[in-house]
C-alpha positions as CSV (number, residue, x, y, z in Angstrom):
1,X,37.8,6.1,-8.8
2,X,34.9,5.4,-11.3
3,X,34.8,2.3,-10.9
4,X,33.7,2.6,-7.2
5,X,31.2,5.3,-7.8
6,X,29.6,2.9,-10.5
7,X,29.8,0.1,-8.2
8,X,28.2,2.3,-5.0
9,X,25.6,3.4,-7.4
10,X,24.6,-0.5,-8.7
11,X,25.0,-1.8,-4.8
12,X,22.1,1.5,-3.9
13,X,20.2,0.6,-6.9
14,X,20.1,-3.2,-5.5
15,X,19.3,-2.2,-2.2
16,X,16.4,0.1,-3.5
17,X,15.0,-2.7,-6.1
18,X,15.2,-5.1,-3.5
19,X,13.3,-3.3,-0.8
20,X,10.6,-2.5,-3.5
21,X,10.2,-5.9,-4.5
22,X,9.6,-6.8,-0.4
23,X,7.0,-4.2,-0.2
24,X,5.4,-4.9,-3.7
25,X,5.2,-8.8,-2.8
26,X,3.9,-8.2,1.0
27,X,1.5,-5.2,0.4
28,X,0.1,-5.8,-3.2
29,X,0.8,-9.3,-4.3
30,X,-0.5,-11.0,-1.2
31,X,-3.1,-9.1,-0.9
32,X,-4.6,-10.1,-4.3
33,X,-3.2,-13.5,-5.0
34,X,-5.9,-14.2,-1.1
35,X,-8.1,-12.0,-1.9
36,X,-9.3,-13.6,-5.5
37,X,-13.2,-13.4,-4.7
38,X,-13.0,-10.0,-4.6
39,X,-12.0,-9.9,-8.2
40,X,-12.9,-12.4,-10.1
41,X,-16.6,-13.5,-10.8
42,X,-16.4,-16.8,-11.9
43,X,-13.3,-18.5,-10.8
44,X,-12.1,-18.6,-7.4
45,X,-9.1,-20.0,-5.6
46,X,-9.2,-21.0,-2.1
47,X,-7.3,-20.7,0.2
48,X,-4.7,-23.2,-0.5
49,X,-4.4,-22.6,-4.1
50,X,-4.0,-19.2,-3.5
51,X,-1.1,-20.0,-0.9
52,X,0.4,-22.3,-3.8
53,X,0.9,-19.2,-6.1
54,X,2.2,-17.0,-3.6
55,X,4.9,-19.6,-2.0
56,X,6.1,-20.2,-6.0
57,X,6.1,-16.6,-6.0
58,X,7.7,-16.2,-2.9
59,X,10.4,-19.4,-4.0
60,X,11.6,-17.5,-7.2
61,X,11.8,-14.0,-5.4
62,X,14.5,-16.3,-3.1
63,X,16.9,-16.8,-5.7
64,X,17.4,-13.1,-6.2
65,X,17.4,-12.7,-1.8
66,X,20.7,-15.0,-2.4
67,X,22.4,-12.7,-5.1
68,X,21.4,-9.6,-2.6
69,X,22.7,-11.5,0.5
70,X,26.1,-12.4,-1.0
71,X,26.1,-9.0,-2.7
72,X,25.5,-7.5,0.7
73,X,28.0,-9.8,2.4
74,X,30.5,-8.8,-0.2
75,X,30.2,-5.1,-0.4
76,X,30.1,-4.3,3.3
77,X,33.2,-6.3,4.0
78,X,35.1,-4.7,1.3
79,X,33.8,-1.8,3.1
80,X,35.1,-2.3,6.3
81,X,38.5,-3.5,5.0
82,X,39.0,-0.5,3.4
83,X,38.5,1.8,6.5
84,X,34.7,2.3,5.7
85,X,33.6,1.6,9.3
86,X,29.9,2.7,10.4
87,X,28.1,0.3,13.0
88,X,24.4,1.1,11.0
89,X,25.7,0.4,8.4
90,X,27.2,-2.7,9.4
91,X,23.8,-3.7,12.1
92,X,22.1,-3.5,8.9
93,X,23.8,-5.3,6.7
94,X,24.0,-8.5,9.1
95,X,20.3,-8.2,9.1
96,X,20.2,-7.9,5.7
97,X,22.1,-10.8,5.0
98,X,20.6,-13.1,7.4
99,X,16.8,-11.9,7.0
100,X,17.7,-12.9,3.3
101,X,19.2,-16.2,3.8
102,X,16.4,-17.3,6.5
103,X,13.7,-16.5,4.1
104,X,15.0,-18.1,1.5
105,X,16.9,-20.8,2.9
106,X,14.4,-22.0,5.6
107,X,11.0,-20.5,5.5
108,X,10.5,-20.7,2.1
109,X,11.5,-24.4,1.2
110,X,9.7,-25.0,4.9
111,X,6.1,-23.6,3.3
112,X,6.9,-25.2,-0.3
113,X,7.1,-28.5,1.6
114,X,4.2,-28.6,4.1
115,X,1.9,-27.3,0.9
116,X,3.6,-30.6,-1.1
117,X,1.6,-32.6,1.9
118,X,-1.9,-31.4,1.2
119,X,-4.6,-29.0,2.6
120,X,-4.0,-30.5,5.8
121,X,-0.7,-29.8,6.8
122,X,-0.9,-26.1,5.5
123,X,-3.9,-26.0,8.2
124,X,-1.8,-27.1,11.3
125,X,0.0,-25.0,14.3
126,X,3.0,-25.8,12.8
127,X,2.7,-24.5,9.4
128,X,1.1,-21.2,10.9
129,X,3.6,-20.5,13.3
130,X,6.5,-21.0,10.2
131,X,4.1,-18.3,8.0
132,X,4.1,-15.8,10.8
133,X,7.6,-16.1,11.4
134,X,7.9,-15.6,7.7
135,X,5.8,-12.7,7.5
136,X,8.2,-11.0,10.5
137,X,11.3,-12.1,8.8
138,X,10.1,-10.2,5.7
139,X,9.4,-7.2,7.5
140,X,12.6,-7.2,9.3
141,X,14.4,-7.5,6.1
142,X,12.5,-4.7,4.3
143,X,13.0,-2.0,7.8
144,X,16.9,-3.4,7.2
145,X,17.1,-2.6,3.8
146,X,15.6,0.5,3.8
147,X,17.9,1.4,6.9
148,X,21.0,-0.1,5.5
149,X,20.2,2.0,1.4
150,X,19.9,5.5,3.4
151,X,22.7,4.8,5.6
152,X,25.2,3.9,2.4
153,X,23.2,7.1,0.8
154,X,24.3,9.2,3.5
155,X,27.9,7.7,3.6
156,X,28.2,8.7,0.1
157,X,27.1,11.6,0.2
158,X,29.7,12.7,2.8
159,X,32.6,11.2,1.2
């Protein structure tokens, strides 16, 4: 029985470190990595440059999104198969899961590579189009998680 309440403890503290690191990479990181000439006096990045930093950031925040995405996977299903059934819980957890892997697995190496190409190809419809979907990916998966961790909290908390 301790075992599970140390394992539902680590899976919440997952969720919770996970949905901070979203929100700390989309509302503080961004935010300064573009907004360079608002800090610094006598270097500057453009533009691109700046979008180089934040895609490498963005590429090694992926890696963990896997771990959380299998984690996810792996917890809710052992969930369900041991009579834990709650549809929130579970709508969140696909969302989770997928929101994870679609961020890391497509838009991510998708940005990586049209920034390989040059100034140009960052500048086109297409590469916008993938960065917004990326942005609302991101927020997706941050509402999910925060859903999914006080769902699981509230679960808990009645079991």
């Amino acid at each position: 029985m301790k075992k599970s309440i140390y394992v539902d403890f680590g899976y919440l503290v997952m969720l919770a470190a996970t949905f901070g690191g979203v929100m700390v990479l989309g509302a503080l990181v961004a935010p300064v990595v573009f907004h360079t000439d608002k800090i610094l006096s006598s270097m500057l990045l453009d533009h691109y440059n700046a979008g180089i930093i934040m895609g490498e950031i963005f590429y090694r925040f992926s890696y963990w999104l896997y771990v959380v995405a299998i984690s996810v996977l792996i917890y809710e299903a052992a969930s369900y198969k041991s009579g834990q059934r709650d549809a929130v819980a579970f709508a969140s957890s696909v969302i989770v899961a997928f929101a994870s892997l679609l961020f890391s697995g497509v838009y991510a190496p998708q940005i990586l590579a049209m920034q390989a190409l040059g100034v140009e190809a960052t500048q086109s419809d297409t590469f916008e189009n993938i960065h917004k979907a990326s942005e609302i990916d991101f927020k997706i998966l941050a509402i999910a998680l925060l859903v999914l961790f006080i769902r699981r909290l509230m679960l808990l908390r009645t079991a």
